[in-house]
C-alpha positions in Angstrom: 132.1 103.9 -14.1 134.1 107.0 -14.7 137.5 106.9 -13.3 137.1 103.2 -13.2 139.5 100.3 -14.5 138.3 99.0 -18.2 138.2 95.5 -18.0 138.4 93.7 -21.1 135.1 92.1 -22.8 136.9 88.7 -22.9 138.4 86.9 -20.4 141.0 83.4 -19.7 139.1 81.6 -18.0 140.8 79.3 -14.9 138.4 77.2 -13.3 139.6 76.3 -9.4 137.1 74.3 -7.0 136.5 75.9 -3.6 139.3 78.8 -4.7 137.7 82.5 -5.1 139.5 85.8 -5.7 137.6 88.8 -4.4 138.2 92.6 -5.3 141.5 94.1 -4.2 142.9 90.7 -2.1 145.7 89.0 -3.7 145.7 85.2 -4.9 149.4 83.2 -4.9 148.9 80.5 -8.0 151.4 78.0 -9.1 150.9 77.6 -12.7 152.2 73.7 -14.5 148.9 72.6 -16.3 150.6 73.1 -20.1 147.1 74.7 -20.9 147.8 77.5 -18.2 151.2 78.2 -18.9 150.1 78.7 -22.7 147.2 80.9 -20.8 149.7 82.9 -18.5 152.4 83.1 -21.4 149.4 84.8 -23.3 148.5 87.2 -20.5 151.4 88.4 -19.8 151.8 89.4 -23.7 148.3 91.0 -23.8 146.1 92.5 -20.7 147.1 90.6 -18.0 143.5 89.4 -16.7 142.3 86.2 -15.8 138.8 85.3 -15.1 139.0 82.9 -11.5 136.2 81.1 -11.6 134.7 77.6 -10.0 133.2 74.6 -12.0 129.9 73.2 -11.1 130.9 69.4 -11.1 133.7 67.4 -12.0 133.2 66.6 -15.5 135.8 67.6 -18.9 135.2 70.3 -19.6 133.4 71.2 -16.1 130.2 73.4 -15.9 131.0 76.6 -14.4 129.1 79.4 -12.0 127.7 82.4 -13.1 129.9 84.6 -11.1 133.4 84.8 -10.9 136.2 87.4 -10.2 138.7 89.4 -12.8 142.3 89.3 -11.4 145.3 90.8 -13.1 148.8 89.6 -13.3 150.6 91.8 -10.9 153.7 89.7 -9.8 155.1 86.7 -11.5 158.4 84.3 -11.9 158.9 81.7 -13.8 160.8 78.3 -12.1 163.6 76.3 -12.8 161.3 73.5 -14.3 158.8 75.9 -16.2 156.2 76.7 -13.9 154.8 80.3 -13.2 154.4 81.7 -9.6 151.7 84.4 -10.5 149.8 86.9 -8.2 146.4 87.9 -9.4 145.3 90.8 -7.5 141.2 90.7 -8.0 139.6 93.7 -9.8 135.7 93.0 -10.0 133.1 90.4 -10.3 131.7 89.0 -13.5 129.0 87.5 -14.5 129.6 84.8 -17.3 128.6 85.3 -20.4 128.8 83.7 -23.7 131.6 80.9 -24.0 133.9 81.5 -26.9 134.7 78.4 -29.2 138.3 77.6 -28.2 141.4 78.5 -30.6 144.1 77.1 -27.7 144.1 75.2 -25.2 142.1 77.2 -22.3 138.8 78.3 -22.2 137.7 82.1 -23.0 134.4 83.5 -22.3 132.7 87.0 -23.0 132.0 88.7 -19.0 129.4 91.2 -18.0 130.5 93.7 -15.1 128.1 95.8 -14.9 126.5 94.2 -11.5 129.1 94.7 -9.6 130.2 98.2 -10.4 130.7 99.0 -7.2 133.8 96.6 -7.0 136.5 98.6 -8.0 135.5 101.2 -5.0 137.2 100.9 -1.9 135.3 100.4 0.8 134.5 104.0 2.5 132.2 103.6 5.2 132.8 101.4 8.3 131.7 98.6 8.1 130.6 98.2 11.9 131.7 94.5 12.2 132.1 93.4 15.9 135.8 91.3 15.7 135.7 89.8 18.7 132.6 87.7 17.9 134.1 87.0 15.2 137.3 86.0 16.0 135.6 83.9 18.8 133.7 82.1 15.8 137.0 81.7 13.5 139.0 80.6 16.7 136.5 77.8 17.3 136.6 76.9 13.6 140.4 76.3 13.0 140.7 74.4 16.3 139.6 70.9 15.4 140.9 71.7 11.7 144.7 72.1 13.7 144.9 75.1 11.8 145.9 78.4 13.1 145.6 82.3 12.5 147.8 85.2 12.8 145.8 86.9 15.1 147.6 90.4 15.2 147.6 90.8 11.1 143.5 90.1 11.4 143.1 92.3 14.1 145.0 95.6 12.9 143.5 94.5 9.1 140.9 96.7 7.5 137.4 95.7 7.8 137.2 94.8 3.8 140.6 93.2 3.6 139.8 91.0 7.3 136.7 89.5 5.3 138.1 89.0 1.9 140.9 87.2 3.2 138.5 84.7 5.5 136.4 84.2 2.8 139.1 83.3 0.5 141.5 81.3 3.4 139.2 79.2 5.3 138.3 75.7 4.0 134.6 75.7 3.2 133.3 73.9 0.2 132.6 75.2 -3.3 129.3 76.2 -2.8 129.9 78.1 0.5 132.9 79.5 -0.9 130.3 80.5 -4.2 127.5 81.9 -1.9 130.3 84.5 -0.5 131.4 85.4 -3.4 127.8 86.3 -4.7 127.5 88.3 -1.1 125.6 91.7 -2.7 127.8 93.7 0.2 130.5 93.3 2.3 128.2 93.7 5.2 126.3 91.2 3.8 129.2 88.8 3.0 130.6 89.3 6.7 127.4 88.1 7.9 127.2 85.1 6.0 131.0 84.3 6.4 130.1 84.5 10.9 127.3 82.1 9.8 129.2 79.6 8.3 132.0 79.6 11.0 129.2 79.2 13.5 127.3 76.3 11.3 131.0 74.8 10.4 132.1 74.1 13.6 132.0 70.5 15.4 128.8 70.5 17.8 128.0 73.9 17.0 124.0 73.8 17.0 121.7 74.4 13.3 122.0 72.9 10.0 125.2 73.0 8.4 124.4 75.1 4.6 124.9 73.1 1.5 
């Protein structure tokens, strides 16, 4: 990993249903929770990584995934009435490790990277992704969900940043949203995200994935 960013060992951990960051797109969070504040004060003092993350069920404390995504603090205010607006900017994919007995309020956990070493590369190689099926699919999508795209950004976007930022934006549930995030490739991820736009849309024909 020469040349590479080193992450740290131990990460923040904020667990967000059907919300995952992805390497190199960027993440908007509005921070109130008291525990998170105390977690972003903290960051912001030290390394600036946060582990995203989903939980596995509702319970207190939640059960999480395996795999989540390392983001660093690269723009932030703070409000009027004490929130934080934060940008996390996604780094690489973790696999969770051990869970740290908690000395504040937020969880910590130790974080393996080594899996996805190829993260903090930049996509080199096209990625020979045919857009107009897939805005075809994504237009048919956000129709009944009156929702709308900005279809000049996605179409002048880089193949990497066009499926990041699908996989992140559209509205899937947590374990679609998981099953991307786990995508070995971003070939591999772009072909499940034109899977679930296809499975996701009223009438469309096959089994919607679960």
């Amino acid at each position: 990993m020469d040349r590479q960013t080193r992450l740290p060992e131990v990460l923040p951990l904020f667990p967000l249903a059907k919300a995952i960051l992805l390497p190199r797109a960027e993440m908007p969070l509005n921070i109130f929770e008291p525990r998170y504040l105390q977690m972003t004060e903290d960051c912001l003092r030290g390394h600036r990584y946060i582990g995203m993350i989903q939980p596995r069920d509702a319970q207190e404390p939640p059960a999480l995934h395996p795999i989540g995504c390392a983001g660093r603090i690269t723009a932030w205010s703070e409000t009027g009435d004490g929130r934080f607006l934060i940008t996390l900017t996604g780094v690489s994919r973790f696999i969770l490790g051990e869970e740290l007995a908690s000395v504040g309020p937020y969880r910590q956990a130790r974080v393996l990277y080594d899996s996805f070493a190829q993260d903090q590369d930049a996509l080199e190689e096209p990625l020979g992704l045919d857009r107009a099926i897939l805005f075809k699919a994504l237009q048919a999508y956000l129709k009944p969900l009156n929702m709308a795209a900005e279809w000049e950004p996605l179409a002048n976007a880089p193949a990497e940043s066009l499926i990041n930022t699908l996989t992140m934006l559209c509205p899937f549930e947590s374990l679609q949203k998981q099953a991307l995030l786990s995508a070995p490739s971003l070939a591999e991820r772009a072909q499940l995200l034109l899977a679930l736009l296809e499975r996701e849309t009223p009438g469309a024909s096959g089994a919607r994935l679960q």
